[in-house]
C-alpha positions in Angstrom: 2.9 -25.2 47.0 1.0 -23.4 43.6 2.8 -22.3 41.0 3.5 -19.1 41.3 4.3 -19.6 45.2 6.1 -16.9 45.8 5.7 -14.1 42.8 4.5 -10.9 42.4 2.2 -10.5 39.0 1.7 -6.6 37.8 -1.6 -6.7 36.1 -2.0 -3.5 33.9 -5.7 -3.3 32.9 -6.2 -5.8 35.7 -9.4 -4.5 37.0 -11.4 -6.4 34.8 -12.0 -9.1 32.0 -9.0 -11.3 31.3 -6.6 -9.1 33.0 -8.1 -9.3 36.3 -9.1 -13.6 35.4 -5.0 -13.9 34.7 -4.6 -11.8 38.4 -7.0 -14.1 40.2 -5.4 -17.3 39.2 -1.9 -16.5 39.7 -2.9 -15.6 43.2 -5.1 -18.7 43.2 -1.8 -20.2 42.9 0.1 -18.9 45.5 1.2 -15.8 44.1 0.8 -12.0 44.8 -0.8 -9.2 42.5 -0.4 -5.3 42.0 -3.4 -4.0 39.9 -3.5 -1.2 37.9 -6.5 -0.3 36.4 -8.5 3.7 35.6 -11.6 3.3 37.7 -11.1 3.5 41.2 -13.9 1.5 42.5 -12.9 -1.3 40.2 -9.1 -1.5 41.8 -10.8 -1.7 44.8 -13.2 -4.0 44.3 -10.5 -6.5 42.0 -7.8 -5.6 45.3 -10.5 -6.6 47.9 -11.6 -9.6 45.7 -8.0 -11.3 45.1 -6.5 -10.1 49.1 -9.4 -13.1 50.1 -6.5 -15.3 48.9 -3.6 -13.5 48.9 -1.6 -10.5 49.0 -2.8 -7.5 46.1 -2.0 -4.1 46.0 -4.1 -1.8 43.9 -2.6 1.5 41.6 -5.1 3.6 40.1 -3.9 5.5 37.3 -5.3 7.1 33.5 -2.4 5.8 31.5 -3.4 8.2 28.3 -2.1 11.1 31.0 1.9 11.2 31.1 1.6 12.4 34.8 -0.5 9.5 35.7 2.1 7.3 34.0 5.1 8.5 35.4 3.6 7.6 39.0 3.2 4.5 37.9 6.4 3.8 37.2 7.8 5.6 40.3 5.1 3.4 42.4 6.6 0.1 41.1 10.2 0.8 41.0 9.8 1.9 44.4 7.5 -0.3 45.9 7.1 -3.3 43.8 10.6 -4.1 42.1 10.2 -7.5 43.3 7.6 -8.3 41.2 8.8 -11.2 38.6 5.6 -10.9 36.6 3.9 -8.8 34.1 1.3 -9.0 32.0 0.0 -5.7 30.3 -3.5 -6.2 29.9 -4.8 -2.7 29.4 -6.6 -1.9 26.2 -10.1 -0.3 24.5 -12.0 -0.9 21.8 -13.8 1.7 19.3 -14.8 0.6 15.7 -14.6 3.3 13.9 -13.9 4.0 9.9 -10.9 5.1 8.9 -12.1 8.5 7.5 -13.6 9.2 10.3 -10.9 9.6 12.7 -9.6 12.7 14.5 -6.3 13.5 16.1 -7.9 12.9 19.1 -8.8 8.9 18.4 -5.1 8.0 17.2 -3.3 9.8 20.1 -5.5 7.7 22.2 -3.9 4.4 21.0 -0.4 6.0 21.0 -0.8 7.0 24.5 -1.6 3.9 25.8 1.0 2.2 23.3 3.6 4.4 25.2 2.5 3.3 28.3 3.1 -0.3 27.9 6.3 0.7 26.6 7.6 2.8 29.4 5.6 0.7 32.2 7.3 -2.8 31.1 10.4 -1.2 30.9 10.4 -0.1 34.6 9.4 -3.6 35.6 12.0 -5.0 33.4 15.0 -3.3 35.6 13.3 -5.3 38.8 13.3 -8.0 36.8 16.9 -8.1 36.0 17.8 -7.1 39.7 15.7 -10.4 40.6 17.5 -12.5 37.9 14.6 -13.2 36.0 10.9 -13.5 34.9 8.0 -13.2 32.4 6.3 -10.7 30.3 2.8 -11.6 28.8 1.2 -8.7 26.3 -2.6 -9.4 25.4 -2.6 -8.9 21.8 -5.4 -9.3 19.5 -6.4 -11.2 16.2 -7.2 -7.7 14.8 -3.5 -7.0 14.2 -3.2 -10.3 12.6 -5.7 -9.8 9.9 -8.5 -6.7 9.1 -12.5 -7.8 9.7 -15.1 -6.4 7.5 -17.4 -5.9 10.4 -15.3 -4.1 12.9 -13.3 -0.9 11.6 -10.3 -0.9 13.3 -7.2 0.8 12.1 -6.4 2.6 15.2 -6.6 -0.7 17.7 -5.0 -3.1 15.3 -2.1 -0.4 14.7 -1.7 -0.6 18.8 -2.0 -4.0 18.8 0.3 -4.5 15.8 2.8 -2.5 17.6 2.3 -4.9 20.7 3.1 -8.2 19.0 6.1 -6.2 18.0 7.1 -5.3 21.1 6.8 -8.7 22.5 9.2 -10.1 19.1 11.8 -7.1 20.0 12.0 -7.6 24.4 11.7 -11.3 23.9 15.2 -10.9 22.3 17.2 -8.2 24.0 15.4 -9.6 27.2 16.8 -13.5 26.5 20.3 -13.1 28.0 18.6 -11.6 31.6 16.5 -14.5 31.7 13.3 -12.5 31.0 10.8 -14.5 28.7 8.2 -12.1 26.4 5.2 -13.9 25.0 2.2 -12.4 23.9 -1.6 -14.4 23.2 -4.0 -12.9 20.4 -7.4 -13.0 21.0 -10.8 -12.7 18.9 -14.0 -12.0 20.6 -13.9 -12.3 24.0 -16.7 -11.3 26.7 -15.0 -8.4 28.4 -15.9 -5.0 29.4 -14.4 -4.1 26.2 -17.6 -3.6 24.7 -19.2 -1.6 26.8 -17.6 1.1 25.6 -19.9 1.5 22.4 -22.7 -1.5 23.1 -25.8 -0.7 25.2 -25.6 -2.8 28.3 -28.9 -4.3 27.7 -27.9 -5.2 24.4 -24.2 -6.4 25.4 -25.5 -10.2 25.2 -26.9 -10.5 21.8 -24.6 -8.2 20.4 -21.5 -10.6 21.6 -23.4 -13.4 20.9 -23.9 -12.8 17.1 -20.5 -13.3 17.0 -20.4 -16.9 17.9 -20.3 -18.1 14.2 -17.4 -15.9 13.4 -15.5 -18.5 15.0 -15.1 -22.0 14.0 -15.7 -23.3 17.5 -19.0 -21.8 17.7 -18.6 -19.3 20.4 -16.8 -16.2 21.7 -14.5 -16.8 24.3 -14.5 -16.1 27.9 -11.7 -14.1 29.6 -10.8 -17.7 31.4 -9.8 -19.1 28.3 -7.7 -16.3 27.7 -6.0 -16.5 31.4 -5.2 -19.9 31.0 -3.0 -19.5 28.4 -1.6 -16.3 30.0 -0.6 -18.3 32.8 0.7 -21.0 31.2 3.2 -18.3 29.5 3.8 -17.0 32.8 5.2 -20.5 34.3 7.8 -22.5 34.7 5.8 -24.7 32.0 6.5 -22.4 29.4 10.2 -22.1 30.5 11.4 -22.6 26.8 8.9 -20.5 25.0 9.9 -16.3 24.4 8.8 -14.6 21.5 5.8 -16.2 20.6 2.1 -14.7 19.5 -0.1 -17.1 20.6 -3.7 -17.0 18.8 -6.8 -17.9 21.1 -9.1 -17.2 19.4 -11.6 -20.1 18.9 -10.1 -20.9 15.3 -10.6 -17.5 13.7 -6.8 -17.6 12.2 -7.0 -21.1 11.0 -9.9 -20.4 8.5 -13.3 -19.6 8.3 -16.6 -21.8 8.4 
């Protein structure tokens, strides 16, 4: 038996990158996963991709629209409340300075900030019902510490928040058996990027960021998954509250 024999993972964001890596090997491992991701053909693709091993169950949703949000929520408490398992996962990525934003650019990281909030708290109550589980947040080293480089007050606010979040739940949570961990990446190869970097130019520009990090490379969304996992199990059975930096060194020091 795997794992996660057994459990149903909600994957918000997990249509893609490490969201959809953390999907694929709790399912790898016996377990189930509900996706929830804004493109449609992605949900059905990831869905199709992960039902070759197990059960998945795909939600399509735009969580910066309140509407689109609220279905969620309904969806799961309704059809999912079993699920034991949550890792919120969604998240985007503009650099952008800090006198140049507009209304418009914050509300967009509040929105989604308020999704993760109301989202994890409808999984929570199945949670409780169940007697237990995990929560896993993807952070980011950006809320840890500002890079020259990257402009990124509205992100690393949202992320901030996050690691907050996961601090806050991991303690009212504690007495319902419900663990709340969070990991804190640096550069990983996601479809993050592609929101502001050319596609043909994706590679190069990803890869210039291999010295930034005392291992020598940017990470991968595996490397990522494997430590969302391990928060997710039984392994990890003592461990609430904790940020944990993967981030190929970045936070230890500098070359």
């Amino acid at each position: 038996m795997g794992a996660f024999e057994g459990r149903k993972l909600i994957v918000v964001g997990g249509s893609s990158g490490m969201g959809r890596q953390s999907a694929e090997d709790v399912v790898a491992a016996g377990g189930s996963a509900v996706i929830v991701g804004r493109q449609q053909a992605r949900v059905d693709e990831t869905v199709a991709a992960l039902s070759r091993n197990g059960k998945a169950w795909g939600i399509t949703a735009d969580l910066a629209d309140r509407d689109d949000v609220k279905r969620v929520q309904e969806t799961l408490a309704i059809e999912h409340s079993d699920a034991t398992l949550l890792v919120n996962s969604a998240g985007f990525f503009i650099p952008k300075p800090y006198l140049d934003y507009e209304c418009a650019d914050y509300d967009a990281y509040l929105e989604l900030a308020r999704s993760a909030f109301f989202v994890t708290q409808t999984v929570t109550r199945g949670m409780i019902a169940c007697g237990g589980g995990a929560i896993v947040n993807i952070g980011s080293m950006w809320a840890h510490q500002a890079i020259a480089a990257t402009p990124a007050t509205g992100y690393s606010m949202g992320k901030a928040a996050l690691h907050a979040l996961t601090r806050n739940l991991a303690m009212e949570l504690a007495e319902h058996r419900i663990r709340v961990n969070a990991v804190a990446p640096a550069v990983v190869a996601t479809p993050l990027y592609e929101g502001f970097v050319a596609q043909d130019q994706l590679d190069a520009t990803l890869a210039s960021f291999n010295s930034f990090h005392p291992l020598g490379r940017v990470g991968r969304p595996k490397d990522i998954a494997s430590a969302v996992t391990y928060l997710l199990s039984e392994d990890a059975s003592w461990v609430t509250g904790a940020i944990l930096n993967v981030d190929g060194g970045v936070m230890a020091g500098r070359n």
